[in-house]
VODRENDO-806635 format. One line per 5 residues: for each residue x, y negated, z of C-alpha. Coordinates in nm, 2 decimals, always signed. Example, Ala and Ser with C-alpha at 12.3 -4.5 7.8 and 13.67 -1.06 7.14 Angstrom:
+1.23/+0.45/+0.78; +1.37/+0.11/+0.71
***
This chain:
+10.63/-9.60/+10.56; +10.41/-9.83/+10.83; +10.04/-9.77/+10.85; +10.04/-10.13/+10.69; +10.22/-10.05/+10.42
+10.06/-9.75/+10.35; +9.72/-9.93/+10.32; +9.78/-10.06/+9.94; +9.92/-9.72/+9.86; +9.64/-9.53/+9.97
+9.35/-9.77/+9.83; +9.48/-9.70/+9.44; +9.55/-9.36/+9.47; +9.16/-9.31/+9.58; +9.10/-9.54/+9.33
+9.32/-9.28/+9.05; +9.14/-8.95/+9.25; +8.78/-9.09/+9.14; +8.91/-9.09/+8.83; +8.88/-9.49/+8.79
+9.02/-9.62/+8.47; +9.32/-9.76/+8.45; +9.21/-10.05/+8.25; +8.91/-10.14/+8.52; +9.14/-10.12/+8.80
+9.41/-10.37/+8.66; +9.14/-10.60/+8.58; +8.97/-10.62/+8.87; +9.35/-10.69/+9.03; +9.40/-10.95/+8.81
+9.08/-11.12/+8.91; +9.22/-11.06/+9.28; +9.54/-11.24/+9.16; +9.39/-11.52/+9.02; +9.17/-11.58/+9.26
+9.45/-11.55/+9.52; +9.68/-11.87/+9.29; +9.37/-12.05/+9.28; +9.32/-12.11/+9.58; +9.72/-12.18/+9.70
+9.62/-12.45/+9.37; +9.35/-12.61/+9.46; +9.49/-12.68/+9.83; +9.79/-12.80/+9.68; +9.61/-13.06/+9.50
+9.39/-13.15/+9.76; +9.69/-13.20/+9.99; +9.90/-13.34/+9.69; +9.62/-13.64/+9.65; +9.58/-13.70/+9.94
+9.96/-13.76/+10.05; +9.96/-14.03/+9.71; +9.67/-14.18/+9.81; +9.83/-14.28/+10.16; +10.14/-14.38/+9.94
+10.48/-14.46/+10.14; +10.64/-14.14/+10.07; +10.88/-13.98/+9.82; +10.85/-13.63/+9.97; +10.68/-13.43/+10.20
+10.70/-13.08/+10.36; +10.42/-12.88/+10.28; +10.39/-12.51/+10.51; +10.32/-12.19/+10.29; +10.27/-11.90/+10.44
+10.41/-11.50/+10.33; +10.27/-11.26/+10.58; +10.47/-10.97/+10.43; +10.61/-10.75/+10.63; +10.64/-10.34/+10.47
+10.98/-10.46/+10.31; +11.11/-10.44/+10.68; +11.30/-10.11/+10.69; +11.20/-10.14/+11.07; +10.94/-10.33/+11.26
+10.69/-10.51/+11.03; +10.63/-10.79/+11.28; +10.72/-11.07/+11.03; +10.36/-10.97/+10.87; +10.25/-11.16/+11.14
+10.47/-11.46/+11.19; +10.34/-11.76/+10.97; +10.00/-11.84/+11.23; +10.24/-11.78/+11.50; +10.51/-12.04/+11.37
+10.18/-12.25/+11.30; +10.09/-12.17/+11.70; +10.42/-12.32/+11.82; +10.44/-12.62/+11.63; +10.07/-12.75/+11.69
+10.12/-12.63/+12.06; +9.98/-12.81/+12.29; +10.25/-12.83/+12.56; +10.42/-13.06/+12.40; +10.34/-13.34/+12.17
+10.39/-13.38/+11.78; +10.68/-13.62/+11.74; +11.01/-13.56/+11.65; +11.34/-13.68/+11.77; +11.35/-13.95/+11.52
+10.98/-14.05/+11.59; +10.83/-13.93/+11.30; +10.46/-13.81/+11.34; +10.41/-13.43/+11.23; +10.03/-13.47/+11.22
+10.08/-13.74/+10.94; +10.00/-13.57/+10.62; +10.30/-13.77/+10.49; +10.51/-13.60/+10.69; +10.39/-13.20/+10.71
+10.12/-13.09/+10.53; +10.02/-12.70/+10.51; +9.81/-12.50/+10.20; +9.77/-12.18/+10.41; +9.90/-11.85/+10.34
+9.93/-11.59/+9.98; +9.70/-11.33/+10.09; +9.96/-11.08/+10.08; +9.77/-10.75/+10.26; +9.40/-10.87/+10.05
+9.63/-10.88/+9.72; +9.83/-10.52/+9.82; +9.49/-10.35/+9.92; +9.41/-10.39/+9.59; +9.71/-10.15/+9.46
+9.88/-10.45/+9.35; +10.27/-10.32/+9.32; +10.59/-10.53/+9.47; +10.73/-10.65/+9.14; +10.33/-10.84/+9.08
+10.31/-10.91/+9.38; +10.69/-11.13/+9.38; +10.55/-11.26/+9.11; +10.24/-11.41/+9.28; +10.46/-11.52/+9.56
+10.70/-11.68/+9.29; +10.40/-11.88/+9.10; +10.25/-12.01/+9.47; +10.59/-12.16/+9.55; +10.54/-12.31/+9.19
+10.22/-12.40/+9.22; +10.31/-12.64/+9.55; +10.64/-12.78/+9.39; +10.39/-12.90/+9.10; +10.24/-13.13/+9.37
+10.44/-13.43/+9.39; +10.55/-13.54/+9.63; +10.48/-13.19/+9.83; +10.82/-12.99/+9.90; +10.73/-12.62/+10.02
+10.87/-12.52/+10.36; +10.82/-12.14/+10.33; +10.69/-11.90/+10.60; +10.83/-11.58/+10.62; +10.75/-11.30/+10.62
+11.06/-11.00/+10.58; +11.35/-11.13/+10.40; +11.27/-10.98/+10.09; +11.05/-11.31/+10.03; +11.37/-11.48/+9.98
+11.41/-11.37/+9.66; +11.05/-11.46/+9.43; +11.09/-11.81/+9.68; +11.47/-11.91/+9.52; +11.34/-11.75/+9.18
+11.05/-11.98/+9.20; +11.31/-12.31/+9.30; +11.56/-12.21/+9.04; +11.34/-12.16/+8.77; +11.12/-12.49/+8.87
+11.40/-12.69/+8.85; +11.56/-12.55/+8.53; +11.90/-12.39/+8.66; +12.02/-12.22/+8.95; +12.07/-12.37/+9.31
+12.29/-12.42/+9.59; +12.19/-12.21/+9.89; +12.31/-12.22/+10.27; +12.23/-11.93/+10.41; +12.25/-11.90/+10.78
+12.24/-11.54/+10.88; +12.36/-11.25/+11.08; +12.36/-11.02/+10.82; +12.42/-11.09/+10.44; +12.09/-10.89/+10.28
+12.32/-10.82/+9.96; +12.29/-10.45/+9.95; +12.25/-10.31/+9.62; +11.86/-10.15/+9.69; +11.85/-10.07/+10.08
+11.72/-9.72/+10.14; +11.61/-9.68/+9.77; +11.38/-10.02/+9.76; +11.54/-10.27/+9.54; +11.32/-10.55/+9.73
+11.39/-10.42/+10.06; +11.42/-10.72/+10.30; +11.82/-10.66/+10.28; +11.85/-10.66/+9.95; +11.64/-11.00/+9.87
+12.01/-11.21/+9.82; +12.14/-10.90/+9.57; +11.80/-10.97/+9.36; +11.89/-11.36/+9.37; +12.25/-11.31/+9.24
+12.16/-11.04/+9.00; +11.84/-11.33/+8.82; +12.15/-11.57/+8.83; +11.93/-11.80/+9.06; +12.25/-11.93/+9.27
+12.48/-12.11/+9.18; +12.68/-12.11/+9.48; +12.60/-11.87/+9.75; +12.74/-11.99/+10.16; +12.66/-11.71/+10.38
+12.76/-11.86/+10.74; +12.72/-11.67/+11.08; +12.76/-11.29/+10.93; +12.85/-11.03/+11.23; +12.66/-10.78/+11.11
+12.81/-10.65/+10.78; +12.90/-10.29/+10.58; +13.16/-10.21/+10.35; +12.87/-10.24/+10.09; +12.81/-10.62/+10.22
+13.21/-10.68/+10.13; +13.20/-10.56/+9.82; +12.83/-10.73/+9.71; +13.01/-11.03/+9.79; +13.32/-11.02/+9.60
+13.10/-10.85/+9.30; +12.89/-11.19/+9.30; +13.13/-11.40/+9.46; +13.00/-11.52/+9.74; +13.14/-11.70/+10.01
+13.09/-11.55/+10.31; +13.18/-11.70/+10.67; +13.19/-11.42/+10.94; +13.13/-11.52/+11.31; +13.47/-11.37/+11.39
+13.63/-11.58/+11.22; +13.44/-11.94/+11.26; +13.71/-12.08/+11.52; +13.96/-12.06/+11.22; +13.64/-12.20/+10.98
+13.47/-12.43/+11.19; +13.62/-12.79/+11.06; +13.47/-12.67/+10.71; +13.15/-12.56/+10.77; +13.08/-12.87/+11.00
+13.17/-13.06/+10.75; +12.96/-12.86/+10.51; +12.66/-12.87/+10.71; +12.72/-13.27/+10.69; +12.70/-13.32/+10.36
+12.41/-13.11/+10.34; +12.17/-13.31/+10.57; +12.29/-13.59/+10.37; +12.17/-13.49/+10.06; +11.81/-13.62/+9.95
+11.52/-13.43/+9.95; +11.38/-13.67/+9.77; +11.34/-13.56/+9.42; +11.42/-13.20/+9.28; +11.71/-13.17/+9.03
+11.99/-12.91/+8.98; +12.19/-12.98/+9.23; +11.92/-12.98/+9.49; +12.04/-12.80/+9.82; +11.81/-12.50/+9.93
+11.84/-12.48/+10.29; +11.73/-12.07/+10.41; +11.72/-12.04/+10.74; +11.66/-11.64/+10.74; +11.66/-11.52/+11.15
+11.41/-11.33/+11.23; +11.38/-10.96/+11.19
***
């Protein structure tokens, strides 16, 4: 286990050795939890009002960060990645437009409610299935803010699965997912952790969150992977194969970016673009 994730760990069990009661320490978490929603709230209103007040828009992107990293059964540098995703895109090498013209620094376009405090929330001796939870109700929390649309910040890939709980249950039924990966993350529970970062799309399948599952770019996959796949039938598109494939998943990859973002409904299109390790 990282120093990082050992942190949490270590904090409760001081807590236990002073002989702390139980009921005092999962109070004062709870306050740390609420706390912790309250504030991904409140900057999801004030972002939410003011994207309505400027009107002209029917959705907008809205950056939330996940700094979690001890899911990682190697390097924990996704911890870190959401103010360095932020870095690049307000970097000022270049400007802020995109290809189509569209002007990132117009609210109506991106807007950003900061990060779950992941490490302040785990210090606490907050345990992973609370703390998916928390991660699950601030992805909530943002969808509730019409017209904001949460672009989530990883973050290890075990975020993956309290973010397409968080969709599927928001919207009332499971969802269509693209995932574009080298690896498939479907093993059962990866070195004993059920939310190790490659098991997150095992979790997802398990909640029956998808409804269809497209796994396109795999090169890096175990017997385990295979048979995850068939067990929740996925469809999985190896790199070794995408010469024979490649007609369908352009033509898959069409129909997605014409989909509308628009407004959320069953059918809506989740888009995970997992890459980084």
């Amino acid at each position: 286990m990282s120093t990082i994730a050992r942190r949490g760990v270590h904090y409760l069990q001081k807590l236990n050795a002073e002989n702390v009661r139980a009921d005092l320490l999962e109070r004062g978490q709870n306050r740390v939890i609420d706390a912790s929603l309250t504030l991904i709230r409140e900057r999801a209103k004030l972002k939410g009002e003011l994207v309505r007040a400027l009107g002209g828009v029917k959705a907008t992107s809205s950056l939330l960060g996940v700094p979690l990293g001890h899911n990682s059964s190697f390097l924990q540098g996704p911890a870190f990645a959401p103010p360095r995703i932020r870095e690049a895109i307000w970097c000022g090498s270049t400007n802020s437009a995109t290809e189509e013209g569209k002007e990132l620094k117009d609210p109506r376009v991106l807007t950003d409610v900061g990060d779950v405090p992941v490490q302040e929330i785990r210090d606490c001796g907050v345990d992973d299935d609370r703390l998916m939870n928390v991660i699950s109700e601030s992805v909530k929390l943002v969808m509730e803010e019409d017209p904001l649309r949460p672009l989530v910040l990883g973050g290890d890939h075990s975020i993956s699965y309290p973010v397409v709980r968080a969709v599927s249950e928001k919207l009332g039924g499971p969802v269509d997912i693209l995932h574009l990966d080298a690896h498939p993350d479907i093993y059962d529970a990866y070195e004993g952790n059920k939310y190790s970062h490659a098991s997150s799309f095992a979790r997802i399948m398990e909640g029956g969150h998808a409804r269809r599952l497209l796994q396109v770019g795999i090169r890096s996959i175990t017997s385990e992977g295979r048979e995850q796949g068939k067990r929740f039938g996925v469809e999985q598109f190896e790199m070794r194969t995408f010469l024979r494939d490649r007609e369908f998943l352009e033509n898959l990859v069409c129909l997605c970016l014409s989909v509308s973002l628009s407004s959320y409904s069953s059918s809506w299109i989740l888009f995970s673009y997992f890459w980084f390790r």
